[in-house]
C-alpha positions as CSV (number, residue, x, y, z in Angstrom):
1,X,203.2,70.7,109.5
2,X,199.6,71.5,109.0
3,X,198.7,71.0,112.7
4,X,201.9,73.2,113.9
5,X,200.6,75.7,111.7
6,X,197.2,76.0,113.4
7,X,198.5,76.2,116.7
8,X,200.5,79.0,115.8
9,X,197.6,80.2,114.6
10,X,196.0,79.7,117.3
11,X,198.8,81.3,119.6
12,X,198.7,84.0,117.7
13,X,195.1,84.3,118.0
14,X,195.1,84.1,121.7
15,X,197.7,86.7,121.6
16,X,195.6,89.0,119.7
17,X,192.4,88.3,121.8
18,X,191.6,91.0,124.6
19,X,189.0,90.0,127.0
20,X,187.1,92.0,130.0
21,X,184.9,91.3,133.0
22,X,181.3,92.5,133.5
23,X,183.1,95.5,135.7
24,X,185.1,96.5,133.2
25,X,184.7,98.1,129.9
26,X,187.4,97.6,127.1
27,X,187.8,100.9,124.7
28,X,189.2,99.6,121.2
29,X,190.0,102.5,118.7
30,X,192.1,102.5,115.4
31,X,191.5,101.5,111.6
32,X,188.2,100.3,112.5
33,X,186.8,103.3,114.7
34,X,186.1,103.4,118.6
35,X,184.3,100.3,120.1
36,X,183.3,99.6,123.4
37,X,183.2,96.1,124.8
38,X,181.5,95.2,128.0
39,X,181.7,92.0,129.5
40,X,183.2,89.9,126.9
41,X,186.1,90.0,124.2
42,X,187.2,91.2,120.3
43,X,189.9,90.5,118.8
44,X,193.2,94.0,118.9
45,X,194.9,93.7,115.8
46,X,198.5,95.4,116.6
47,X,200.1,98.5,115.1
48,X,196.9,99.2,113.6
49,X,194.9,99.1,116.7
50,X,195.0,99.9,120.5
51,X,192.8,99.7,123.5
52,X,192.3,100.5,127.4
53,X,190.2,99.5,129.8
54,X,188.2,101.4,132.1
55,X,186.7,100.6,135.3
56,X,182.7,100.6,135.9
57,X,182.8,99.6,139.7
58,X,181.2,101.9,142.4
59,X,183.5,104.5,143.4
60,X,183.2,105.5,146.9
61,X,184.5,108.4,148.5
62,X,184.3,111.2,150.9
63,X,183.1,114.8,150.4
64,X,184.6,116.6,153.3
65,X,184.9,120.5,152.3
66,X,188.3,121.9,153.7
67,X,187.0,125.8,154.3
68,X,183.5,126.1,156.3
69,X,180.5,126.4,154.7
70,X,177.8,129.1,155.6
71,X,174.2,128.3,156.2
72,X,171.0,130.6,154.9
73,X,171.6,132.5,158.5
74,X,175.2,132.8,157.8
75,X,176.4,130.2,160.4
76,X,179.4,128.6,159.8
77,X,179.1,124.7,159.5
78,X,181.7,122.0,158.7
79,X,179.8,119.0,156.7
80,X,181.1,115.5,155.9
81,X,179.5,113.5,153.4
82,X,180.3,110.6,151.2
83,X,179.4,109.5,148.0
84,X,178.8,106.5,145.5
85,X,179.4,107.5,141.7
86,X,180.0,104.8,139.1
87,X,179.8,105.0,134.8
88,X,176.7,105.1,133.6
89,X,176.4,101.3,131.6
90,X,175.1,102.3,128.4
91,X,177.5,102.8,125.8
92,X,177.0,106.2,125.2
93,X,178.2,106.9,128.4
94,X,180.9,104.8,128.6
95,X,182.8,107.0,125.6
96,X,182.0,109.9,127.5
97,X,183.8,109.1,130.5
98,X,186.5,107.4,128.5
99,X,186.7,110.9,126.6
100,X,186.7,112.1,129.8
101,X,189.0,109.9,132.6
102,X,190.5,107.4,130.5
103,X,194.3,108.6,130.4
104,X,193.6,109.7,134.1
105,X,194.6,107.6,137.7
106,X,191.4,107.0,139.8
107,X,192.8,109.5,142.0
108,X,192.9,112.4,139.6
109,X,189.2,110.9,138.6
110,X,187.8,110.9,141.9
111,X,189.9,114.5,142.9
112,X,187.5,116.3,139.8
113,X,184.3,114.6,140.8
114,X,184.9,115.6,144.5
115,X,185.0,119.5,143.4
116,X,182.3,119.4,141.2
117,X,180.5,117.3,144.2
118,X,181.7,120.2,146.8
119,X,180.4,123.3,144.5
120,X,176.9,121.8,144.5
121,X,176.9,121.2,148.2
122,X,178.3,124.0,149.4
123,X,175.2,126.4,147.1
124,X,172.7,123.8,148.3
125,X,173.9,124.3,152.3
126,X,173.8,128.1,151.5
127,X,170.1,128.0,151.3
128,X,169.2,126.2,153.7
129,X,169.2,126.5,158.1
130,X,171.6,124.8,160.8
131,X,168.0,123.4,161.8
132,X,167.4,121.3,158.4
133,X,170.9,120.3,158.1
134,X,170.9,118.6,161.2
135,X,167.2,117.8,161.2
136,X,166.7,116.8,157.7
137,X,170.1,115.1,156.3
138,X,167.8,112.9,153.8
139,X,166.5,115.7,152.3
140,X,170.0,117.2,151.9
141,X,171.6,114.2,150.3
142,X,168.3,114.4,147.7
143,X,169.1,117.9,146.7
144,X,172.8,117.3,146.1
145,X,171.9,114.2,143.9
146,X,169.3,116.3,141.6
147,X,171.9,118.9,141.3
148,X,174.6,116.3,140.9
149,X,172.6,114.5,138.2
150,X,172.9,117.2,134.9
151,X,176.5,117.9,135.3
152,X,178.0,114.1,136.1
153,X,176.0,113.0,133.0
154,X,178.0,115.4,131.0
155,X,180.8,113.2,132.3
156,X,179.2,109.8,131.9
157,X,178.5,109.2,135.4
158,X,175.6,108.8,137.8
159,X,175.3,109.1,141.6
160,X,174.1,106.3,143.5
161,X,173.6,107.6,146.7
162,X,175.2,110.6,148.7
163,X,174.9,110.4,152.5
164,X,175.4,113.1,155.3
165,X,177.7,112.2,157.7
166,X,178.3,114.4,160.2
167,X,177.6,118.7,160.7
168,X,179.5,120.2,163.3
169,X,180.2,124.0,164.0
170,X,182.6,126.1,165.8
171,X,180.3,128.8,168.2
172,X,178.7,125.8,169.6
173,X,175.6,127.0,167.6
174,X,174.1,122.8,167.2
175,X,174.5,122.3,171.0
176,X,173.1,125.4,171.8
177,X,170.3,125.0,169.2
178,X,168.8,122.5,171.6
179,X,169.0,123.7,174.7
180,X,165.8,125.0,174.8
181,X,164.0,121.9,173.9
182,X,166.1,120.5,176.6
183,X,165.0,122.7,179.4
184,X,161.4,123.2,177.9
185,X,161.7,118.7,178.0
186,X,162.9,119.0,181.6
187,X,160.4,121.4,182.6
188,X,157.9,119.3,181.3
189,X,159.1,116.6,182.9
190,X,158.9,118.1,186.1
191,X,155.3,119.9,185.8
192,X,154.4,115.9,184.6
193,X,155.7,114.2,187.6
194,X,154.5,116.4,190.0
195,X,150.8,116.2,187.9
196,X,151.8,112.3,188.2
197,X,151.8,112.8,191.8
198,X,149.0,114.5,192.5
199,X,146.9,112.6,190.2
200,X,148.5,109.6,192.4
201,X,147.5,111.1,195.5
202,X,143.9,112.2,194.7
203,X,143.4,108.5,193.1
204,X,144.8,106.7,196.1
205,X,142.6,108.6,198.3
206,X,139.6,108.5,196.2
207,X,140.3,104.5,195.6
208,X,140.6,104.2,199.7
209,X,137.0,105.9,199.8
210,X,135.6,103.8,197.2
211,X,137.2,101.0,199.0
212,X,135.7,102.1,203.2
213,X,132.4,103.0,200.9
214,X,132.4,99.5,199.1
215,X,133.0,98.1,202.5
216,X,130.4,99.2,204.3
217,X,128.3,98.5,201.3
218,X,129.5,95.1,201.3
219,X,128.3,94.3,205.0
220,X,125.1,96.6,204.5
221,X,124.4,93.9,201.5
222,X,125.2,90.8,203.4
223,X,123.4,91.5,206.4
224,X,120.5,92.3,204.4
225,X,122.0,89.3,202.4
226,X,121.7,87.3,205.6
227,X,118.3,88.2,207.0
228,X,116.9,87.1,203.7
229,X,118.7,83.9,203.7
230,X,116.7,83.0,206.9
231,X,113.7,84.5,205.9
232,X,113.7,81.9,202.9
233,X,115.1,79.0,205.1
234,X,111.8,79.5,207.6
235,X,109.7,79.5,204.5
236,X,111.3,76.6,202.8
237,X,111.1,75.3,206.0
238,X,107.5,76.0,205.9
239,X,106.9,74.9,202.7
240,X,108.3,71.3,203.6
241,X,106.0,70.7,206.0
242,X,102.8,71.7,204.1
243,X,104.1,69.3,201.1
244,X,105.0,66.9,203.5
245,X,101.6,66.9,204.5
246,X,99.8,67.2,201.7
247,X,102.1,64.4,200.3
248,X,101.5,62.0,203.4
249,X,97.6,62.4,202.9
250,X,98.2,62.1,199.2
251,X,99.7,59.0,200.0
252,X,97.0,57.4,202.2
253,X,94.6,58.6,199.7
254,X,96.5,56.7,196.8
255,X,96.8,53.4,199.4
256,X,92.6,53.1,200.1
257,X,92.1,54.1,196.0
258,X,95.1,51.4,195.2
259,X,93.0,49.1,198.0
260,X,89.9,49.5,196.1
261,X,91.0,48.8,192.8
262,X,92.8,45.7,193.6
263,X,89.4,44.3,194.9
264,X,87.9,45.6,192.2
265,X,90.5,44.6,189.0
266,X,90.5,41.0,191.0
267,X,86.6,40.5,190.5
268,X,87.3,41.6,187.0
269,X,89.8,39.6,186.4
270,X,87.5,36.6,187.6
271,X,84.8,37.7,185.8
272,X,87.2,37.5,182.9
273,X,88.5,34.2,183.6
274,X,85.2,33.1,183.3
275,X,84.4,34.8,180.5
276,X,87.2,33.3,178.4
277,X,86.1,29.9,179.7
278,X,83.0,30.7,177.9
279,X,84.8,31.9,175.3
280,X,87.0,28.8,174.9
281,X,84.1,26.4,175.0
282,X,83.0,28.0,172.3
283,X,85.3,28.3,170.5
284,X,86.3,24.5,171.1
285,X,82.2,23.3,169.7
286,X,83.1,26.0,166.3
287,X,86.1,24.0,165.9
288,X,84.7,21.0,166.0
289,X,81.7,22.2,164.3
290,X,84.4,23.6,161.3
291,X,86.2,20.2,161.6
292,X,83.0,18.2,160.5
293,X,81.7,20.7,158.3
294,X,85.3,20.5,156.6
295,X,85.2,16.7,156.6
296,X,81.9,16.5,155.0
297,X,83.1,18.8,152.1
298,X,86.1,16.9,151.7
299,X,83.9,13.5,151.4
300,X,81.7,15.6,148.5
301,X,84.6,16.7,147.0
302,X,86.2,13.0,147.1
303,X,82.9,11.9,145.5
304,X,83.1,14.4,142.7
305,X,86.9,13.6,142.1
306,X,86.1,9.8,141.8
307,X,82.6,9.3,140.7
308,X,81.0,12.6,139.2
309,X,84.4,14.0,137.4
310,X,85.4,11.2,135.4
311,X,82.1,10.0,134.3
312,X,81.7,14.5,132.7
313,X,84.9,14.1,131.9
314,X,84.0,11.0,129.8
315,X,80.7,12.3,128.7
316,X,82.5,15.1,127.8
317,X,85.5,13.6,125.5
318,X,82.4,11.8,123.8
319,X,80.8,14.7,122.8
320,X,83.8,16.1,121.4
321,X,84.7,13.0,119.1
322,X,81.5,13.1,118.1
323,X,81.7,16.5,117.4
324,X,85.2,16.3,115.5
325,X,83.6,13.5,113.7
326,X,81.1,15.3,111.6
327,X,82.9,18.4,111.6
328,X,85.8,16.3,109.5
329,X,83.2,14.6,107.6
330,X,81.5,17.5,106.6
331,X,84.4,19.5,105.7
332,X,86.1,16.4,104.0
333,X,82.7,16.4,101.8
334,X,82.8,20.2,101.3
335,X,86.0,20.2,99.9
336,X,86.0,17.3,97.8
337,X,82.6,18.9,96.4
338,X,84.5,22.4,96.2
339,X,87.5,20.6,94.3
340,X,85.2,19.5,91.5
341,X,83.2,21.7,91.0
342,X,86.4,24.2,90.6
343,X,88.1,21.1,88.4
344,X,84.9,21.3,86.0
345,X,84.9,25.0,85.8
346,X,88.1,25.5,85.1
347,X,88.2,23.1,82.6
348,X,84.9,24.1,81.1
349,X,86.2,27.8,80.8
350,X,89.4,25.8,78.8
351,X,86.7,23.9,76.8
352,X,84.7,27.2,76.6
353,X,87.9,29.0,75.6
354,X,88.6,26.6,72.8
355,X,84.7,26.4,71.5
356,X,85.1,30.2,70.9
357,X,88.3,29.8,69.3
358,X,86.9,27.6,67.0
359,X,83.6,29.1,66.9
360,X,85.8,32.5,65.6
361,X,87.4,29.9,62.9
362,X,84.1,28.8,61.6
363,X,82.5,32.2,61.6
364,X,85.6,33.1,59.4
365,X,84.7,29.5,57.3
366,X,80.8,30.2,57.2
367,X,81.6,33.8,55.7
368,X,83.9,31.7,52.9
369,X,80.8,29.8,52.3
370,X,77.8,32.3,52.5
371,X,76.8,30.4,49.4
372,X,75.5,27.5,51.3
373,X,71.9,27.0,51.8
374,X,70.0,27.3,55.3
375,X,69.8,23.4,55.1
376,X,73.1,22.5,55.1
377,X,74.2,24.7,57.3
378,X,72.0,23.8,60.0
379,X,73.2,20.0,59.4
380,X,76.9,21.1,59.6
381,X,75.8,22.8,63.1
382,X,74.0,19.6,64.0
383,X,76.9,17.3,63.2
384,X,79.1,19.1,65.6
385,X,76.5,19.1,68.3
386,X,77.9,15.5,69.9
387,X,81.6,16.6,69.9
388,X,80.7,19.8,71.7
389,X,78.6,18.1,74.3
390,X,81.6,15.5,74.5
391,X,84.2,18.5,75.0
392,X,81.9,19.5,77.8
393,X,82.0,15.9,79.6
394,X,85.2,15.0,78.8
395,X,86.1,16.3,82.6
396,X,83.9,14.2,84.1
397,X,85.5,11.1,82.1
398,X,88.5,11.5,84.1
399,X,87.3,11.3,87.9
400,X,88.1,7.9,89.2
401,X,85.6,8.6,91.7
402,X,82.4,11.0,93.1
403,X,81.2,11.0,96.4
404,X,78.0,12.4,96.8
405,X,76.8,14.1,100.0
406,X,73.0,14.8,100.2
407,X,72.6,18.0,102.5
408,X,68.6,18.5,101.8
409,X,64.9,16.5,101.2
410,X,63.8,17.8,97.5
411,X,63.7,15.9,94.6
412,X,67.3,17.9,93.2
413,X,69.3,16.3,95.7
414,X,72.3,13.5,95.4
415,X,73.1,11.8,92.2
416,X,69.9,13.1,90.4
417,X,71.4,16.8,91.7
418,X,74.6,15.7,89.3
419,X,72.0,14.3,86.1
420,X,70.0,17.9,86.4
421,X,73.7,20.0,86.4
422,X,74.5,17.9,83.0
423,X,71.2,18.4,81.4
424,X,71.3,21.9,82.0
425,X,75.0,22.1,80.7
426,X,73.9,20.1,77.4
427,X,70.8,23.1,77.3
428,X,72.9,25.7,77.1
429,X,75.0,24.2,73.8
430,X,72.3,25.9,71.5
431,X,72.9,29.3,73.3
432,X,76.8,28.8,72.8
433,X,76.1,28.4,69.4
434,X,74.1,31.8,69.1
435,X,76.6,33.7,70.8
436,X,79.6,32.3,69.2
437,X,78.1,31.9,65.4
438,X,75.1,34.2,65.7
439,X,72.9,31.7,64.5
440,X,69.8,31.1,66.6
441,X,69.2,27.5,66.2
442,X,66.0,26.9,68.5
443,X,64.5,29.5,65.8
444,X,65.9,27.0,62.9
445,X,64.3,23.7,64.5
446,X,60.9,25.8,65.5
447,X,60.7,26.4,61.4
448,X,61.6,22.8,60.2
449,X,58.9,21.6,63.1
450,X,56.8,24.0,61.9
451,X,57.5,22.7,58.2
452,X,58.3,18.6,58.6
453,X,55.6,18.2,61.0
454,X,56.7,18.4,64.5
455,X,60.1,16.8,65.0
456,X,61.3,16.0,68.2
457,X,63.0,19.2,69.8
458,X,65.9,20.3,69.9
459,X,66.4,20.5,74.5
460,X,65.4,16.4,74.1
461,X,67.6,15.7,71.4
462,X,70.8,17.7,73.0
463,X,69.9,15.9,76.7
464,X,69.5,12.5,74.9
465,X,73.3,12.9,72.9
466,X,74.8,14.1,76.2
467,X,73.2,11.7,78.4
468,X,74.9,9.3,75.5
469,X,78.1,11.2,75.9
470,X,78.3,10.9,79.7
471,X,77.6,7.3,79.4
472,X,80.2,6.6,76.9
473,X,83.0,8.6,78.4
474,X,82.3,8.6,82.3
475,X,82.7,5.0,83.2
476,X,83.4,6.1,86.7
477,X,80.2,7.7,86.8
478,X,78.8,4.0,87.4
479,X,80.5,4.1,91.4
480,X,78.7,6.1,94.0
C-alpha cells in the first residue's frame, strides 16, 4: 500500500509539474503572486493557480507600408523592409510583454508591432532624400532601430536587426536619378578610349623610333664593337710573340744557369762526399777512443766495487762498533751513576725529612728539660751522633753492587771519589744539628778542648764513627 501510495503521489506530482524550453517563458500567477520561469519547471497547483506560456523566439516579419511614403523633397517612394523583434530575456521584460501580448495570437502581436514599426519609418523617410534611401539603406535601418528602441522597450521587446529591402517609385524618379551618372560614365568612357588611343598611337610611334634609334645604335656600337675586337686581337697577338720570346730566351738562359749549377752542385757534392769520409773516420777513431776510455773506467770502477768498497765498507762498520761500543758503555756508566746518586738523594732527603722531624721532637724535649746542664746535653747530642751517621749510610747498605767509572787523573777520582762524598756527608752532621736544635756543637767541643786539654776533634771523631758505620752496614761496599 505504501508504494501505491507514492506513485500516486508521484502521478499527481507529475501532473502538477509544468515545464518550459530555453525559448519559452512560463507565466505562473495566483495565491503566490506572478512568477516567471525560463528554461526550466515549478510546480501549478490547480484552482488556486494558473499559467501561460509565452514565446521568446525571433519574430521575423515584413514592414511593407500600404500608402506611399514621401521623401524630404516630397517624392513619393514605396519602401519594403523586414524586421527581427524578439522579448527582451530579463525578467522584467518578460512581464511586460506578457502584460502586454500574452492573451494575444502572434498575429495580432506582430499586426501592433508592424504599426508602431511603420510610424517610425515613415517620419524617419520624411527627412531624408530618394538619394540616401537608395544610397545609404544601412544608415536607414540604424535610424529606424534607435527610434524603434524607446517605444518597443515599453513593450518588452528589442529589435535585432531591421533591413531595407527594396525602394521603388512611381514617376520613374530612381531610374532617372541616374541617368546622368550614366551618360557623364559613358562620356567618360568615350573621352578615355579615344585618350587610350592616342596615347597608343603616340607610344607605338615613339617605341618604333626608340626601336630604328636603338637600332642604329646597336650597329654603330658593334662596329665600333668590332674594330676594337681586332684592334686587341693584333695586340694580343703582339703580345704573344714578345712573351714568347722573352720566354724562349728565358728558357735558354735557365738551361746554361741549370748547366752550370749541375757542374757545380756535382763538385760540391764530391767535395762533400769526401768531407763526410773525413768526417766518418773520425768519428770511427772517437768511437773507439770513447770505447777504451769507457772500458778503462769500467775496469776502475770494477776495482773499486771488489777491492776498494768492501775493504771502506769494512773499515767503516768497524769504526761504528767501536763507536757504539763506548757510546753504550759510557751511557750505561752515566746512568747507573745518575741512578745512585738520585737513589741516595732521595733517600737522604727521607732520612733528612725524618732527622728534622725528630730534631722538632727533641727541641720540644730539650725545652721540657732546660734544667739540664751544658754537660749532659752535649753527651745526649753525642750519643746520637752514630745513629744519625747510620741513618745517613743506611742507603748505601742496600746496593748489591757499585761500579765505578773513573772519567779524570786527580787524586778525587774512583773509589777514593766515593770515601771523600761520605766524609763530607759525616761533616755536615754537626751543621744538621745546629740548624735543627740550634746548638752549635763545634763551639761546644772548641770549649771542652780548650778546657780538658785538647781532645781529639770533633770532624775526626764524626769521619772515624761513619767510616765505622759504612763498614758495618755496607758489606757490598767491599766489591768494585
Amino acid at each position: 500500500m505504501f508504494i501505491v501510495a507514492v506513485l500516486a503521489l508521484m502521478g499527481t506530482m507529475a501532473q502538477l509539474f509544468r515545464k518550459v524550453g530555453p525559448n519559452e517563458a512560463l507565466i505562473v500567477y495566483g495565491v503566490r503572486d506572478t512568477r516567471v520561469v525560463k528554461g526550466g519547471g515549478t510546480v501549478v497547483f490547480p484552482m488556486v493557480e494558473n499559467f501561460r506560456q509565452l514565446s521568446l523566439e525571433l519574430m521575423s516579419f515584413d514592414v511593407a507600408p500600404t500608402q506611399d511614403l514621401y521623401t524630404k523633397q516630397g517624392v513619393a517612394v514605396t519602401v519594403e523592409a523586414v524586421a527581427q523583434i524578439k522579448v527582451r530575456s530579463d525578467q522584467e521584460s518578460i512581464l511586460t510583454a506578457a502584460e502586454q501580448f500574452l492573451t494575444k495570437a502572434p498575429e495580432e502581436r506582430e499586426a501592433l508591432i508592424r504599426l508602431v514599426m511603420e510610424g517610425h519609418l515613415r517620419g524617419i523617410i520624411g527627412q531624408l532624400t530618394v538619394e540616401q534611401l537608395v544610397k545609404e539603406p544601412e544608415m536607414v535601418g540604424e535610424r529606424v532601430r534607435a527610434t524603434c528602441a524607446e517605444d518597443l522597450n515599453k513593450m518588452g521587446l528589442e529589435v535585432i536587426s531591421f533591413t531595407i529591402k527594396e525602394v521603388r517609385d512611381q514617376n520613374e524618379y530612381i531610374t532617372n536619378m541616374g541617368r546622368p551618372d550614366v551618360a557623364r560614365i559613358k562620356r567618360d568612357a568615350d573621352i578615355a578610349q579615344a585618350e587610350a588611343e592616342r596615347d597608343t598611337a603616340i607610344r607605338k610611334a615613339q617605341a618604333e623610333r626608340e626601336a630604328a634609334t636603338g637600332r642604329a645604335l646597336a650597329d654603330q656600337e658593334r662596329v665600333l664593337a668590332e674594330t676594337l675586337s681586332e684592334a686587341k686581337q693584333a695586340e694580343a697577338r703582339r703580345e704573344l710573340a714578345i712573351k714568347q720570346a722573352a720566354y724562349q730566351e728565358d728558357i735558354q738562359t735557365q738551361k746554361a744557369k741549370a748547366d752550370k749549377a749541375y757542374e757545380l752542385a756535382a763538385n760540391v757534392r764530391q767535395q762533400q762526399v769526401a768531407i763526410e769520409a773525413v768526417k766518418i773516420d773520425i768519428a770511427a777513431r772517437q768511437q773507439q777512443i770513447e770505447l777504451e776510455t769507457a772500458e778503462i773506467a769500467r775496469r776502475e770502477k770494477e776495482l773499486q766495487a771488489t777491492v776498494l768498497k768492501p775493504a771502506e765498507i769494512e773499515r767503516q762498520r768497524v769504526e761504528t762498533l767501536a763507536h757504539a761500543e763506548n757510546m753504550r758503555l759510557s751511557v750505561e756508566a752515566d746512568g747507573q751513576a745518575s741512578a745512585i746518586r738520585a737513589r741516595g738523594e732521595a733517600e737522604a732527603a727521607i732520612i733528612f725529612r725524618k732527622g728534622e722531624a725528630d730534631a722538632n721532637a727533641r727541641r720540644l724535649q730539650a725545652e721540657a728539660y732546660q734544667g739540664y746542664t751544658q754537660a749532659a746535653l752535649i753527651d745526649k747530642l753525642m750519643s746520637l751522633l752514630p745513629e744519625i751517621v747510620t741513618a745517613m749510610a743506611a742507603p748505601l747498605a742496600r746496593v748489591d753492587k757499585i761500579t765505578v767509572v773513573s772519567t779524570g787523573n786527580g787524586p778525587a777520582t774512583g773509589l777514593h771519589k766515593l770515601s771523600e762524598d761520605l766524609t763530607r756527608m759525616a761533616a755536615e752532621v754537626p751543621t744538621l744539628l745546629h740548624t735543627l736544635t740550634g746548638v752549635n756543637l763545634a763551639q761546644w767541643l772548641g770549649q771542652l778542648r780548650a778546657v780538658d786539654g785538647a781532645p781529639p776533634s770533633t770532624a775526626s771523631t764524626t769521619n772515624h764513627r761513619a767510616d765505622a758505620a759504612v763498614d758495618e752496614t755496607s758489606p757490598g761496599m767491599k766489591e768494585v
